[in-house]
C-alpha positions in Angstrom: -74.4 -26.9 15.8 -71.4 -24.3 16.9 -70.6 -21.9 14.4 -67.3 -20.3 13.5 -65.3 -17.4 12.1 -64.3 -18.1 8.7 -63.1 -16.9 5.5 -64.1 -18.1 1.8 -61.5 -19.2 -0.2 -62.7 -17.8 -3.5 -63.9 -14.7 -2.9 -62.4 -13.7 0.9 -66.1 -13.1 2.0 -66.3 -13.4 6.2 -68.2 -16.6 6.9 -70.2 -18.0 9.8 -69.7 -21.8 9.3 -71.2 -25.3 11.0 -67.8 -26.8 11.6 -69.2 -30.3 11.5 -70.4 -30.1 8.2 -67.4 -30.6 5.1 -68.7 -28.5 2.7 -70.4 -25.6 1.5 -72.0 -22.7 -0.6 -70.5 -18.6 0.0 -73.5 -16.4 -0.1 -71.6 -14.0 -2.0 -70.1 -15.8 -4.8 -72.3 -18.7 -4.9 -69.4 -21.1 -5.1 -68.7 -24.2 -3.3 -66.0 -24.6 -0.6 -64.5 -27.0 1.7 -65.1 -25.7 5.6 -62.5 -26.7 7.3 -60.0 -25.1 4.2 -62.3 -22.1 4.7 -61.9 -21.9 8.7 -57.9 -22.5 8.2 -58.1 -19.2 5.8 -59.7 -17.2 8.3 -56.8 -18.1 10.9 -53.9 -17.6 8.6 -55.7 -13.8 7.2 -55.8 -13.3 11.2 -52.8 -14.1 12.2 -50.7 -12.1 8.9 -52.7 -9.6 10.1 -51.2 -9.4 13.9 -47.9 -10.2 12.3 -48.0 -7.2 10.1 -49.2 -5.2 13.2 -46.0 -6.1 15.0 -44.2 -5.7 11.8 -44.8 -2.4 11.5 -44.6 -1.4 15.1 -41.0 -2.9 15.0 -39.7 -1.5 12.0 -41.1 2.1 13.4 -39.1 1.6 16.5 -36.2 0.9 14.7 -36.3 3.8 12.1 -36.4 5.9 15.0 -33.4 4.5 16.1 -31.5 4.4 12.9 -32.5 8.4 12.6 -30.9 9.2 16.0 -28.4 7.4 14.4 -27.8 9.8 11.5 -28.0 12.6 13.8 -25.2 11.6 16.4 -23.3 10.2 13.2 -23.0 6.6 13.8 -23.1 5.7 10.3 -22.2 1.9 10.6 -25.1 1.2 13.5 -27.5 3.7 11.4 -26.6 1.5 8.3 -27.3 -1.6 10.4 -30.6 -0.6 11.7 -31.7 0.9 7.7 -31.2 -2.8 6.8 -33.2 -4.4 9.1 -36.1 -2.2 8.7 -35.4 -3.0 4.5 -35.2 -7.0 5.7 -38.3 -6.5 7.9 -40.6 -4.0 6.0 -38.9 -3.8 2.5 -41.9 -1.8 1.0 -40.9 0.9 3.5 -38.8 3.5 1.4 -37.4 4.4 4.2 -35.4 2.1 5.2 -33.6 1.9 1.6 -33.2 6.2 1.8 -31.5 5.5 4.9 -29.0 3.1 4.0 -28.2 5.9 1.2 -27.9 8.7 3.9 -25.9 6.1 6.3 -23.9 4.8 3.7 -22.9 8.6 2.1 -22.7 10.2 5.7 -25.7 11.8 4.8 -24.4 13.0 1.4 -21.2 14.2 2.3 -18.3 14.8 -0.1 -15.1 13.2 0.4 -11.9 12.7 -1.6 -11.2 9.0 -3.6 -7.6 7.8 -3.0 -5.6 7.5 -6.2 -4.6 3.6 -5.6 -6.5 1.1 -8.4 -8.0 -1.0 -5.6 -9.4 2.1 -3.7 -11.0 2.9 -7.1 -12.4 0.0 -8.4 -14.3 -0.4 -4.9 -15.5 3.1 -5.3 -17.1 2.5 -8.2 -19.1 -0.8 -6.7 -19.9 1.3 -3.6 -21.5 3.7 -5.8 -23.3 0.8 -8.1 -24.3 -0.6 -4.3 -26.1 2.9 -3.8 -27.6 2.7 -7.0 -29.2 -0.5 -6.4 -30.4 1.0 -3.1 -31.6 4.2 -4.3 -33.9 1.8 -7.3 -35.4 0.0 -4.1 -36.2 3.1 -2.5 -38.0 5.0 -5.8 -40.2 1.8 -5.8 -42.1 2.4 -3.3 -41.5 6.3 -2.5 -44.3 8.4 -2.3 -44.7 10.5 -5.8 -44.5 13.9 -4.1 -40.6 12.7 -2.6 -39.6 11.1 -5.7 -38.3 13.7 -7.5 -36.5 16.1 -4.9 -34.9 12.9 -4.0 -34.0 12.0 -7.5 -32.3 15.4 -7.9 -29.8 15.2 -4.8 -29.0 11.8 -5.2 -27.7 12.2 -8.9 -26.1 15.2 -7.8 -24.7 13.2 -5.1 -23.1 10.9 -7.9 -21.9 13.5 -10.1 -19.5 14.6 -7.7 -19.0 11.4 -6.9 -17.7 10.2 -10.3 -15.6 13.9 -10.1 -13.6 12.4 -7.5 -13.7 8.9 -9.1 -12.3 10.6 -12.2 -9.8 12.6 -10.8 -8.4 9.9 -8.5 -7.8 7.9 -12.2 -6.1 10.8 -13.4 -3.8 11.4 -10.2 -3.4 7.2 -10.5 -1.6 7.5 -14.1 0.2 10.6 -13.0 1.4 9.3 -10.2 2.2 5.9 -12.0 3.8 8.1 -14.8 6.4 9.5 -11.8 7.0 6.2 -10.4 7.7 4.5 -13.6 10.6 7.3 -14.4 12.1 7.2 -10.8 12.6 3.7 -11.3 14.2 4.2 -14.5 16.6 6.4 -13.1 16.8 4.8 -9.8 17.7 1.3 -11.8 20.9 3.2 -13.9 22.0 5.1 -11.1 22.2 1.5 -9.3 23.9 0.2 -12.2 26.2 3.1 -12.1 27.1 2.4 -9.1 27.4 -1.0 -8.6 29.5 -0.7 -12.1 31.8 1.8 -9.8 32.2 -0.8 -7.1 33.2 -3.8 -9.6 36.0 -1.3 -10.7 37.5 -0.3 -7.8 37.1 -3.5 -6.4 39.2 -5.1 -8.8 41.8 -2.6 -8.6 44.9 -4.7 -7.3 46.0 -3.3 -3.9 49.6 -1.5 -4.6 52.4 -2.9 -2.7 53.9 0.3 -0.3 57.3 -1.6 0.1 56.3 -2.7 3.6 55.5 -6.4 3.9 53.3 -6.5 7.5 53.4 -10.0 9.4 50.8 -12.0 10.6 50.6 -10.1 14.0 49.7 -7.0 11.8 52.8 -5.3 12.6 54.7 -3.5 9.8 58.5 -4.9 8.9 60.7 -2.6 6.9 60.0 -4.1 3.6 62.2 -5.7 0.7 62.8 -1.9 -0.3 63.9 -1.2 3.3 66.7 -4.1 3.2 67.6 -2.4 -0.5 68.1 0.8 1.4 69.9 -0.5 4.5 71.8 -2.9 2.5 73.0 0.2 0.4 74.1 2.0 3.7 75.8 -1.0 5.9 77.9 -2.1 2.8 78.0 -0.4 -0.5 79.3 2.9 1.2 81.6 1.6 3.3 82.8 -0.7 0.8 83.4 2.8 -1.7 85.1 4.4 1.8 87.2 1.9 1.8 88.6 2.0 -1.5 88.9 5.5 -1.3 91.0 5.4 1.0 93.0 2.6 0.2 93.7 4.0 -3.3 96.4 5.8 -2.7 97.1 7.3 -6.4 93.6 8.5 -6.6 92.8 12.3 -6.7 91.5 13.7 -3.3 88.3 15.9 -5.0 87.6 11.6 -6.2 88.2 10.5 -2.5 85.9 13.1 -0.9 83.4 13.4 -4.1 83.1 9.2 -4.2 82.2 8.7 -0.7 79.5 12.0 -0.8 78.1 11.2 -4.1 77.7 7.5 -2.7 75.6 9.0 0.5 73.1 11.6 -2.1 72.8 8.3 -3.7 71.4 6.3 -0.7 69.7 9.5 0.5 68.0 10.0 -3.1 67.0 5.9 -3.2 65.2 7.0 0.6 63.2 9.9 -0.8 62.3 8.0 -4.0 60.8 5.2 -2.3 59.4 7.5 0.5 57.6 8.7 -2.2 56.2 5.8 -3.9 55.7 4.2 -0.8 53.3 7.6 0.1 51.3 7.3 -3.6 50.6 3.5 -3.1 48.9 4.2 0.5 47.3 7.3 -0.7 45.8 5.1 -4.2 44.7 2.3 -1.5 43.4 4.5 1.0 41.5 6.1 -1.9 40.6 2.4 -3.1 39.4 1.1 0.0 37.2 4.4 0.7 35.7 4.1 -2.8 34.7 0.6 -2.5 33.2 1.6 0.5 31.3 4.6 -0.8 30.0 2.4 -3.9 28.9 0.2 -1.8 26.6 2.3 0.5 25.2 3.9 -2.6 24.4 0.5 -4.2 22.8 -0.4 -1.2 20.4 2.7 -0.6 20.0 2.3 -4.7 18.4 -0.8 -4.1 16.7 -0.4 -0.9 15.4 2.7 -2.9 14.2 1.1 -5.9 12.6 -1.2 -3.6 10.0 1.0 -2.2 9.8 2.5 -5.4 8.4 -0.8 -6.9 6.0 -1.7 -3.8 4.6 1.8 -3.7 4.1 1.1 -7.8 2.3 -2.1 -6.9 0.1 -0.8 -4.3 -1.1 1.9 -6.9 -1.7 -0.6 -10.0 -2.6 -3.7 -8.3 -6.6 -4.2 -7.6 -7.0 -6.3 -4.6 -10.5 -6.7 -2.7 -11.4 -4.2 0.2 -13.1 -5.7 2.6 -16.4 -3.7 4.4 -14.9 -0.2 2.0 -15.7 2.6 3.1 -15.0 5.9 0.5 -14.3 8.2 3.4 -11.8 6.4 5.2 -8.8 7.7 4.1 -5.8 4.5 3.3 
């Protein structure tokens, strides 16, 4: 008749059972059982037993390792080996306090940035720790609970400081933008308004027509001018002279009034032929001026508008971390 270990399965009483019978009565609770259901609870209380032994050894081992972790400042690997002593003993505080320490650099303080996105993920990190520090207060000791209840809402309150004041820099910041777009948008239109003047300015004819090759001819007014030289005066010379009856001061004074007139035609169109280059010169250099500016306007307003979206547009973070700065 070999007896075995076993364990009742109403009361938990240790047994010493025949395991060729099928049933029979605990001694302690008087109730009936079935053997081999009470031989098959011994084995499984044994062997929860050893695995809570190992358990424990390994989630010692690695809270050691996750507090040299803390120390030499390795907060990602001390994070990592908080949460598997939470996945493997999760009624050990510590693990949960330690994700807190990893996760704040040990409760450091550190500066939110001012964009929406980097803000919104703030405030989950911080509803992350709060989960984490609600785990950890479960199953604290009673003499820890309270000093640790004190730093970690301090903790948050300067937490939400810098949450707070990052919204605040945010609108200011928006505030800025928003107007430097405004002007940036009518000093564009200024300019572009500029440009669409000059360019429609019609070029001014210098009295020079240029051929194909780019090289200058004399121009209709240069014919005018040479036409006035070659045959006009001679033609007065001539009939100067050849009037015999007229009065010498007319024969001198006809022939040199003819020459100031040809001379005067020269300056005259010397002189309009200087304002037209100058008023295209100046044409051409404005268009080109307007141009530029309209250019760095909008390359300008540009940036202005990315750097507006970055700030007001909340996009997803991935693994955030509060004191990385962005």
């Amino acid at each position: 008749m070999p007896f075995v270990n076993a364990k009742c399965t109403n009361c938990g009483g240790a047994l010493q059972v025949d395991s060729s019978k099928k049933a029979a009565v605990c001694p302690f609770c008087n109730q009936a059982y079935v053997v081999e259901d009470a031989i098959n609870n011994y084995i499984t209380h044994i062997h929860a037993n050893v695995v809570n032994i190992t358990d424990d050894r390994s989630a010692n081992a690695r809270i050691k390792a996750a507090e040299a972790f803390l120390k030499l400042k390795e907060w990602d690997k001390a994070n990592q080996a908080f949460k598997e002593v939470c996945e493997l003993t999760p009624q050990n505080y510590q693990g949960w306090w330690g994700r807190i320490q990893a996760m704040t650099h040990d409760f450091s303080p550190f500066q939110c940035a001012v964009d929406v996105s980097s803000i919104y993920a703030c405030e989950q990190w911080v509803e992350d720790l709060k989960k984490l520090f609600a785990s950890a207060v479960m199953f604290m000791p009673e003499d820890k609970k309270d000093t640790s209840e004190e730093l970690f809402q301090s903790y948050l309150s300067d937490v939400r400081q810098s949450i707070n004041t990052a919204k605040k820099q945010n609108e200011e910041s928006c505030s800025t933008l928003q107007r430097k777009i405004r002007q940036t948008q009518n000093e564009q239109a200024e300019a572009q308004s500029q440009l669409n003047k000059w360019e429609n300015t019609p070029i001014r004819s210098t009295g020079r027509k240029r051929s194909s090759g780019g090289g200058g001819g004399i121009g209709c007014f240069g014919w005018l001018l040479l036409g006035w030289f070659i045959f006009i005066i001679p033609v007065i010379l001539i009939t100067a002279l050849v009037e015999s009856n007229m009065p010498r001061y007319l024969k001198i004074g006809i022939p040199v009034a003819a020459v100031a007139i040809g001379i005067a035609i020269f300056v005259l169109l010397r002189i309009r032929r200087t304002q037209a280059e100058k008023a295209n010169a100046e044409r051409e250099s404005s268009i080109v001026r307007y141009r530029n500016e309209a250019k760095k306007k909008a390359g300008l307003l540009q940036h202005l508008q990315e750097e507006l979206r970055r700030l007001t547009s909340k996009t997803a973070i991935a693994d955030f971390d509060p004191f990385q700065t962005r």
